[in-house]
C-alpha positions in Angstrom: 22.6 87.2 123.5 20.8 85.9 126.6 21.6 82.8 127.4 18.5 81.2 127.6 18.5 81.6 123.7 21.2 78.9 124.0 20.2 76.8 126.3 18.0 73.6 125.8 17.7 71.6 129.4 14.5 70.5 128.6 14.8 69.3 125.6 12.3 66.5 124.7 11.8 63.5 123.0 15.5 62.9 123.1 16.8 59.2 121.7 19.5 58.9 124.7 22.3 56.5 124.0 24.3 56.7 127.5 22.2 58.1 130.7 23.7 58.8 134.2 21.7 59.3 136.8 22.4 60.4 140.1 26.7 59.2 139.9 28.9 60.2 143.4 32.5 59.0 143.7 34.7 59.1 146.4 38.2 59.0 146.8 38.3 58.7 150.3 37.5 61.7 152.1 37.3 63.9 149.1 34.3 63.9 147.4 35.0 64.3 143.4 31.3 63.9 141.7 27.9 63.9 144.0 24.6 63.2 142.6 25.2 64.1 138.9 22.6 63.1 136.3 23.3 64.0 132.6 22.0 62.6 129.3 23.8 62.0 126.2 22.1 62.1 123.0 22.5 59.8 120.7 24.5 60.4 117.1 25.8 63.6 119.3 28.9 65.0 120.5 28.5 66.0 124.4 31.4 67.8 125.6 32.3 68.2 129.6 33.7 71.5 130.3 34.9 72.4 133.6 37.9 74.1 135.4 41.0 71.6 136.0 39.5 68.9 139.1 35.9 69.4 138.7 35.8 65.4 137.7 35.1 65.7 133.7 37.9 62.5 133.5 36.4 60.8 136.6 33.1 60.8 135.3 34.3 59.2 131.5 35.9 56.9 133.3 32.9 55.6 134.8 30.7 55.6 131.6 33.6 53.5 130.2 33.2 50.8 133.5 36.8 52.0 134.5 35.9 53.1 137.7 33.0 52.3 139.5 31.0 54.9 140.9 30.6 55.1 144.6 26.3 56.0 144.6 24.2 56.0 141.2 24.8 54.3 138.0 25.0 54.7 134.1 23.2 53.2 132.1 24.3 52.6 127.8 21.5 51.6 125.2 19.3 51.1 128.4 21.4 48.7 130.3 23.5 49.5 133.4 27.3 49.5 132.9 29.2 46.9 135.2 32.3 47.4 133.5 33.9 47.6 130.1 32.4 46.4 127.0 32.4 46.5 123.7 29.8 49.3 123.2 32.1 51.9 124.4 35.6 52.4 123.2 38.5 54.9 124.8 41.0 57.2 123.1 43.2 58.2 125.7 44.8 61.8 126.1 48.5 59.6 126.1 48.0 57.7 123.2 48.6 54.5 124.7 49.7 52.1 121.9 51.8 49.3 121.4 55.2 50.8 120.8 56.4 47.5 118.9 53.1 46.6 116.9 52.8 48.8 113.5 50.1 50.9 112.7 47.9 48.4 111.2 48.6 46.1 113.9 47.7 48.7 116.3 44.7 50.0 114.7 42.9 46.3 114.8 44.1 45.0 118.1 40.7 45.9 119.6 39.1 43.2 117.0 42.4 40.8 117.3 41.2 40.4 120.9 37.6 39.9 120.2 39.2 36.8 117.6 38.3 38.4 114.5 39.9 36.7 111.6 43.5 38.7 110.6 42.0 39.0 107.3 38.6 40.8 108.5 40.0 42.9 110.7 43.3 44.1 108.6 40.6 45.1 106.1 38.5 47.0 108.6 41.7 48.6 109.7 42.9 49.7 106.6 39.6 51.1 106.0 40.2 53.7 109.5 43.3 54.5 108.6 42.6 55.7 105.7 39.8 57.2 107.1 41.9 59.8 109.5 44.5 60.3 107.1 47.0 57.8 107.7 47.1 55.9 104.6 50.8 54.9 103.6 51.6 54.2 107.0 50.2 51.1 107.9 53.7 49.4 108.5 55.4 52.4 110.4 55.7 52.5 114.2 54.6 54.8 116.9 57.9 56.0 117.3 58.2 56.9 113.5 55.2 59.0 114.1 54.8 62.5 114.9 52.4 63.3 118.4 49.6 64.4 116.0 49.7 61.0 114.1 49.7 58.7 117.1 46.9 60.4 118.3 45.5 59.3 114.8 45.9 55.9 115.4 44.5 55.9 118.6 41.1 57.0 117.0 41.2 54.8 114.0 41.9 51.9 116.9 38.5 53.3 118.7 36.8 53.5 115.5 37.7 49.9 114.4 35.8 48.0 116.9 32.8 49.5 115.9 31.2 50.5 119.4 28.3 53.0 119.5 30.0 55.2 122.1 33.1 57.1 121.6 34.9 58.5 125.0 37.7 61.0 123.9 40.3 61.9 127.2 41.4 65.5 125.9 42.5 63.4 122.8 44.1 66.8 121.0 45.9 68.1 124.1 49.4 67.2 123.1 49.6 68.5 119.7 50.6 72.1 118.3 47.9 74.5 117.5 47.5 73.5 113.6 47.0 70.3 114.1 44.7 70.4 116.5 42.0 73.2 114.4 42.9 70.3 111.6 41.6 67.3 114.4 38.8 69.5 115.2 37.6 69.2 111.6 37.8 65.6 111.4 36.0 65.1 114.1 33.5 67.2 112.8 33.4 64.9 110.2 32.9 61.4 111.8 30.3 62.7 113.8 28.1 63.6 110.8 28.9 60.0 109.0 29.9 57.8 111.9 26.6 57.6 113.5 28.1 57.5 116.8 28.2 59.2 120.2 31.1 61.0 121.1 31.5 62.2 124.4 34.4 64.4 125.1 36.8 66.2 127.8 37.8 69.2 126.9 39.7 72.4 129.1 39.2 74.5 125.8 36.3 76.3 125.7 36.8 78.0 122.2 37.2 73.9 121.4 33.6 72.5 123.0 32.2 75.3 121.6 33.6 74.3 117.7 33.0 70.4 118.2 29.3 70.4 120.1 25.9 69.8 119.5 25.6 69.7 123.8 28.0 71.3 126.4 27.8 70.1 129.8 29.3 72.7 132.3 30.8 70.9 135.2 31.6 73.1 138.8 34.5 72.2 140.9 34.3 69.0 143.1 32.0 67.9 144.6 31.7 68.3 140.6 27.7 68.8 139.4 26.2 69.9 136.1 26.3 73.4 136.2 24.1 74.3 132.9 24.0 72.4 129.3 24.2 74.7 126.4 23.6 73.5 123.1 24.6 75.7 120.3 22.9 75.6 117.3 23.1 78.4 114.7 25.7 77.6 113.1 26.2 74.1 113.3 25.6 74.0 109.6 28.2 75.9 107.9 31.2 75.3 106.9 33.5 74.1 109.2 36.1 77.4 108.2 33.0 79.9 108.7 32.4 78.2 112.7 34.6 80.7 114.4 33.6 84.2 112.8 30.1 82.9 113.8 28.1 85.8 116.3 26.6 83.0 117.8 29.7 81.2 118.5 31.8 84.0 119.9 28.6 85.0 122.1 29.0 81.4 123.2 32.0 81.6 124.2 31.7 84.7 126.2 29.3 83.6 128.1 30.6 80.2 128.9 33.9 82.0 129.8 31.9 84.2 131.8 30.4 81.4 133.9 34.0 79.8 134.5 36.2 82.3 135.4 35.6 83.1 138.8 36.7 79.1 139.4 40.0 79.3 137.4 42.3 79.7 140.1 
């Protein structure tokens, strides 16, 4: 398959939820993004794809307004991030909960800050929970949980404050292989009912390539958008048929293809 067959990078009339336009960042000397521009649609999964330094973390950091970019800016919904708010939420590759609060706790912390009443938001986590297959263990603690389930709660805790834009850190990088195909699936899932825009670092090409509707191939620092690809064929089927796919194993040979002469 040529690859032009795959590719859409002028896509029109696109409804974009979170725009960056011409974003550097420096550390210093070292120069980790320079003058990257990418679009993310909205209701979509985006993925960033790149060998290990070419920025895909730096640059979610800065759509979430947790670092601010040295040249360009993003822009959410049309206005120009500044810093975190409550249109974006973060589920971090560690986890990162409250290792004494309980699950229910946890999951509607976001909301406890923004002084929702305990009533309101205990309800609206309970719903999340359930929703990524937690239910039962609203009253356990993270230290009761396996890896796989923390990272559970994590999302249900994004999910719960209800912001438009979803930034996943490698979210399914520490857990075994199972549960990560079984992660996969969900996600899958909330994309098609959550109505949201899910933006997502990834190392795992075999992964973008599952989760996508757009794949944003990143080059080494100073990191740029190397090509977008947005598979299509079989983003219909069943979720168990994905991976026999020819479209998606032609995917992933070419987007291998591109890589590997930066894998070191």
């Amino acid at each position: 398959m040529d690859m032009s067959q795959i590719k859409d990078t002028a896509k029109q009339d696109v409804d974009v939820a979170v725009s960056v336009r011409g974003v550097s960042k420096n550390y210093g000397d070292v120069e980790a993004l320079k003058d990257l521009s990418l679009d993310f649609p909205r209701g979509e999964l985006t993925s960033l794809l790149g060998p290990s330094g070419c920025g895909k973390t730096t640059l979610l950091k800065i759509i979430a307004g947790l670092l601010e970019p040295t040249s360009g800016q993003v822009e959410v919904n049309g206005k120009t991030v500044t810093g975190p708010g409550p249109n974006r939420a973060f589920v971090f590759q560690d986890f990162a909960l409250l290792p004494w609060a309980t699950v229910l706790r946890n999951v509607a912390f976001g909301l406890e800050l923004r002084g929702v009443a305990k009533s309101e938001r205990e309800s609206i986590a309970e719903k999340y929970i359930k929703d990524v297959g937690l239910a039962g263990f609203e009253n356990s603690y993270p230290h009761e949980l396996s890896g796989g389930m923390r990272q559970r709660v994590g999302l249900a805790r994004a999910l719960s404050v209800d912001a438009k834009v979803l930034l996943l850190d490698e979210p399914f990088s520490a857990v075994d292989e199972q549960t990560r195909r079984k992660f996969q699936e969900d996600l899958l899932a909330l994309v098609k009912n959550e109505n949201k825009t899910f933006i997502f670092v990834t190392h795992s090409i075999e992964e973008a390539v599952y989760v996508s509707d757009q794949i944003a191939i990143l080059l080494p620092r100073p990191s740029r958008v190397s090509e977008i690809i947005r598979p299509s064929g079989f983003r219909d089927k069943p979720v168990d048929q994905i991976r026999r796919d020819r479209e998606y194993l032609d995917i992933v040979d070419k987007i291998w293809a591109s890589l590997r002469n930066y894998v070191e």
